[in-house]
LUMLOLUM-589710 format. One record per residue (C-alpha): residue in one letter; x, y, z. Coordinates in pm, whole numbers, plus 32768, in hexadecimal, padded with zeros to 4 digits. Layout:
LUMLOLUM-589710
AXYZ...
This chain:
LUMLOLUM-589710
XE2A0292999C0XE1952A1099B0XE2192AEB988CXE219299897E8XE0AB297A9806XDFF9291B96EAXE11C294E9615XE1A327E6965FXE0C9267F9634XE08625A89739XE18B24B99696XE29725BD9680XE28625F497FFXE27824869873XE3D2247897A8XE46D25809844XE3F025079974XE473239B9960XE5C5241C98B8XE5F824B09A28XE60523399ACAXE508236D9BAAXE425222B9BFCXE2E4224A9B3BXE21A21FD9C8FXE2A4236F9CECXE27723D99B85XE0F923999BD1XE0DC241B9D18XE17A25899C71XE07D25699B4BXDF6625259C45XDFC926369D44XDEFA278E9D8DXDFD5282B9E6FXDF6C29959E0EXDDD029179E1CXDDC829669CAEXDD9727F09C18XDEA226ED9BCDXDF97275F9AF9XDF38262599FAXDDC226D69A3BXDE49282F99E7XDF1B27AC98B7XDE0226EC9828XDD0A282C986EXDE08290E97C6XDE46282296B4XDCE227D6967BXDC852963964BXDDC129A4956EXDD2028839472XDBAD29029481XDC4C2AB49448XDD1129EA931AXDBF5294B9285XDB0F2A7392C7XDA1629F093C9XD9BA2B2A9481XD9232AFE961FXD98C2AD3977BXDAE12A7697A8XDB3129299847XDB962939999CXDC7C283E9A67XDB5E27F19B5AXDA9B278C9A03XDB9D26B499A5XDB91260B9ACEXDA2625D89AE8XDA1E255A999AXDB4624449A35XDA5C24199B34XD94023C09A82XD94623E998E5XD7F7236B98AEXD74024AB9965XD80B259A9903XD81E254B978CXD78C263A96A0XD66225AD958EXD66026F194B4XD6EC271793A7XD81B28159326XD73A2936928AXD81E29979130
């Protein structure tokens, strides 16, 4: 999984993932896990996939972080950005 990161959509991995047979209730509670304290993996995937698209598009800053991800879950009206992409 995590030499997959970023390399593989969202959609990619909840085929794999249902291909195996397992119930999507424990599908969700995998995706939703932090086990090592380091985010959910669908936090980590999302943070990973989110900072591959801004390197490929050029938008240089901080890196997005799982914990961002998740506060942005949490609440997306605080923690949504109002400037705009500098060219």
């Amino acid at each position: 999984m995590q030499k997959n990161m970023g390399k593989m959509g969202m959609g990619q991995l909840m085929d794999i993932l249902i291909s195996t047979g397992i119930d999507k209730p424990r599908i969700k509670f995998f995706l939703e896990a932090d086990a090592q304290g380091k985010g959910s993996i669908m936090d980590q995937i999302t943070a990973t996939l989110t900072n591959n698209l801004a390197e490929g598009i050029g938008v240089k800053g901080k890196d997005m972080t799982p914990d961002d991800v998740k506060k942005l879950r949490n609440n997306p009206t605080q923690a949504a950005s109002t400037k705009p992409i500098e060219s």
